[in-house]
N, C-alpha and C positions, 0 to 999 in steps of 0.2 A: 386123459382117461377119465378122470373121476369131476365131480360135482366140487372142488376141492373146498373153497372158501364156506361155503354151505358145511358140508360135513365137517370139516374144519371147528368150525364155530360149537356145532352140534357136540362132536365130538368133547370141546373143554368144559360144556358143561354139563355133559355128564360125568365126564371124571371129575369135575367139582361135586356131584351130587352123590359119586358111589364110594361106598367101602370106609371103614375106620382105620384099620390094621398100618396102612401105607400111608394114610390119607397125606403128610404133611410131606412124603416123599414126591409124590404123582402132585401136589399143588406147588412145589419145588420146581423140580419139571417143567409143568406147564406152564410157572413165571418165567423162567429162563426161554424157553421155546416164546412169548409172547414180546420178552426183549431180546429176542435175535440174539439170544448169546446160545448157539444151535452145538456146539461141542460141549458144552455143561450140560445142556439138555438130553443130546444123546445116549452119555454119558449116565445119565440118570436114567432113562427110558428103557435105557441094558441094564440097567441095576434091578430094576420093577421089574423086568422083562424074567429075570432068572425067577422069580417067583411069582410067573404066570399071572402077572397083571395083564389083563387082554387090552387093556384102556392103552400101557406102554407100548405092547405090538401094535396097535393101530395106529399109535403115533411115530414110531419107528419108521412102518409103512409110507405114512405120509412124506418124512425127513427123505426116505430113500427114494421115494417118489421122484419127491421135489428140490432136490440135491441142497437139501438144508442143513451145512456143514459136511457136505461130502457131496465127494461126486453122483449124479445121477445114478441108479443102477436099479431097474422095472422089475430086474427078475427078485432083487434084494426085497424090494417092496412087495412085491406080490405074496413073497415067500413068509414076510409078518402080519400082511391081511390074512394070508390063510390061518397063521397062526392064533390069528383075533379072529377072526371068524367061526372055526373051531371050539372056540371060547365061549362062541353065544353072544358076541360081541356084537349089535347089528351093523352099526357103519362100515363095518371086516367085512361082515356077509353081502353089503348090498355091491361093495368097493371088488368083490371076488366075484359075484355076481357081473357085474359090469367088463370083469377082466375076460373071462368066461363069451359074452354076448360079442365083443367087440374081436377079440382074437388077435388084440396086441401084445400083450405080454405075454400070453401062454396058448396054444393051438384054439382055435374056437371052437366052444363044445356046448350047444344052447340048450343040450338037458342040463348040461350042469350048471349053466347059467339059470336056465328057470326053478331048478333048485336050490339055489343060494338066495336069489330073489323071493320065493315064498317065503322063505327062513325069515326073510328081514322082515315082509310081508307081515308076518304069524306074529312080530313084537312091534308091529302098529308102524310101520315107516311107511309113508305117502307114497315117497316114489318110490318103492318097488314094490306095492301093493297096484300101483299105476302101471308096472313094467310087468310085472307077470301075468296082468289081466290081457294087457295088450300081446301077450304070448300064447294065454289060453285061446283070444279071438284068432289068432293067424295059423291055431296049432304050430306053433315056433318050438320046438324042442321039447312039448309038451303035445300029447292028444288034444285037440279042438273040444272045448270043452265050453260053452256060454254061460253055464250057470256060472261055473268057476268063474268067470270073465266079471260078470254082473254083479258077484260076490266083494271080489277085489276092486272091481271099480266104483262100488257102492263106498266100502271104505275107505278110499282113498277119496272119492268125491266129499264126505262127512268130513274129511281135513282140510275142505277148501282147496284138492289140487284141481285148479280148472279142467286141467285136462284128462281129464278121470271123469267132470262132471259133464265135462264137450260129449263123449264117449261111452258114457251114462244113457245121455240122450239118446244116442242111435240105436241103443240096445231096446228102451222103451219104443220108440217109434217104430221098429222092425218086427219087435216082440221076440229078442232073441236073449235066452234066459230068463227073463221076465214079462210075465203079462202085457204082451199089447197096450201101450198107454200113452196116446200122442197128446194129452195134457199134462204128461209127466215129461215127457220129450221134451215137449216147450219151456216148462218150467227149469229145467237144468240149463237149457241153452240158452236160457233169460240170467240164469245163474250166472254160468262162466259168460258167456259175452256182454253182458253189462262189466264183465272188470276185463274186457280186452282180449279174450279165449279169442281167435279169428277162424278156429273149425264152429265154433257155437253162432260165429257172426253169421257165418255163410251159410250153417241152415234152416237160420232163423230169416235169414231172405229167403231161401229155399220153402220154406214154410211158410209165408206169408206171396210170395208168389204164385205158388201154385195151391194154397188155403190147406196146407195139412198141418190138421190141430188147430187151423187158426181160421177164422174168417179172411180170404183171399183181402190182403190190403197192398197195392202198388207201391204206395207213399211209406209205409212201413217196412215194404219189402226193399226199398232204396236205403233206407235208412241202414238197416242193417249191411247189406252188400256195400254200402259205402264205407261202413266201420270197418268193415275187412280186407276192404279194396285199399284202404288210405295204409291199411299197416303190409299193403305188399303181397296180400294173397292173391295168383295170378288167376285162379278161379272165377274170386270177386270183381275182380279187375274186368276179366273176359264177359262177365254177364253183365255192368255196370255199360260196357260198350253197347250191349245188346240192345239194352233199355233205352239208351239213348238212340241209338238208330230205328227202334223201334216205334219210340215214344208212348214208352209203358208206366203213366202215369205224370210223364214230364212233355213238354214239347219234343218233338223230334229233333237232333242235333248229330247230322253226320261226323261236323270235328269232336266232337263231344266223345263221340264215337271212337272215333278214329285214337284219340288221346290215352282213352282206358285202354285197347285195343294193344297200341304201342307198346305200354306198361308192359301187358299182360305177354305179348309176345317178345321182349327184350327180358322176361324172365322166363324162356323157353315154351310159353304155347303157343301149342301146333294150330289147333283150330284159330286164336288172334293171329295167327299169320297168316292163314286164310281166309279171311273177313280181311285184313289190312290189303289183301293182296285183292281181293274182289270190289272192296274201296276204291283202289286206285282205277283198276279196269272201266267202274260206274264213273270216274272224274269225280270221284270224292262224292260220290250221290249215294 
């Protein structure tokens, strides 16, 4: 369900960073929980817990989660993220957020999901300032809403989450929430796909393709679609075929063709299965 090891991590150091009152009780805790001695730690997590440490319910949650000295039990967990969440606790809010969108542990209800997710949103966390932007754009349990969208994904791109910054881009380029701005488009997509984004790869081929924001470059536009193509996008894949049977900036090469094609259609598309299937009909012409 949850992002665990990530939040995880997140989660010990900020209960290393908060509060005086307990402090030496919740770093107790957390040694014991970090040498797997998970019934000392429990044990201590219940102790915090009766005086409303939100830091111990989070990690209660976790334990119950992840049957860390005890059997598994979702509902048990969920029942102390809410507890921490309630608390103002973010990793609670984003982890009930999550429970909320997916509709595993508790009936799916994505207002209430995209209400826990601003919460977290509103004390600066990445990804759910990433996940409720992408809820204000699909109106997902929320009114459709772009500024909001633009808002969130602006801050969430300012923390280096690529995909926030991928998703940045399209709002620029589109002009939806903000100003029309395909040099800004470009810029973000230059952002996240130089560190491996593969929605920024594709339309930054997409943009150098057909010249939006950019002076139309072939060679540039391979470049790109290949960097997205190689990490498995079937999109990149499907037009990497194109170019090649095309000979859009490269020699013409039907297997060339054929090979991206393959890819792209052994990861369900439709359209490479109809090029592969038009391939054979031509004898591979």
């Amino acid at each position: 369900m949850m992002r665990y090891k990530l939040l995880l991590a997140a989660a010990l150091a900020m209960a290393m960073l908060a509060g005086q009152a307990l402090a030496v009780d919740i770093l107790d805790a957390i040694d014991a929980h970090r040498k797997k001695h998970f019934q000392e730690a429990m044990g201590l997590f219940k102790t915090l817990a009766k005086y409303d440490d939100h830091r111990a319910e989070y990690m209660l949650g976790v334990m119950y989660e992840n049957g860390q000295g005890i059997a598994s039990d979702y509902e048990e967990a969920f029942r102390w993220y809410l507890l921490s969440a309630e608390g103002n606790f973010v990793l609670a809010q984003y982890n009930v957020g999550q429970a909320y969108h997916q509709g595993i542990i508790v009936e799916q209800n994505l207002a209430e999901a995209a209400k826990w997710y601003e919460l977290a949103a509103e004390q600066g966390m990445a990804s759910a300032q990433n996940d409720v932007a992408n809820m204000y754009v699909g109106g997902i349990g929320v009114a459709q809403d772009y500024d909001k969208a633009a808002k969130w994904y602006r801050a969430a791109a300012d923390q280096d989450m690529l995909a926030a910054q991928a998703a940045l881009g399209f709002l620029y380029m589109r002009g939806r929430g903000v100003a029309k701005d395909e040099a800004q488009a470009i810029q973000w997509w230059r952002k996240a796909g130089g560190r491996g984004n593969t929605m920024a790869q594709f339309q930054l081929g997409q943009a150098y393709r057909e010249g939006r924001g950019v002076k139309a470059n072939p060679e540039e536009a391979y470049k790109w679609y290949q960097m997205a193509a190689i990490q498995g996008d079937e999109e990149a894949q499907l037009i990497m075929g194109i170019i090649h049977y095309k000979g859009e900036g490269v020699e013409p090469d039907p297997q060339e063709a054929r090979r991206w094609w393959t890819k792209a259609a052994q990861r369900g598309n439709r359209e490479a299965e109809r090029r592969l299937e038009e391939l054979m009909q031509n004898g591979g012409r």
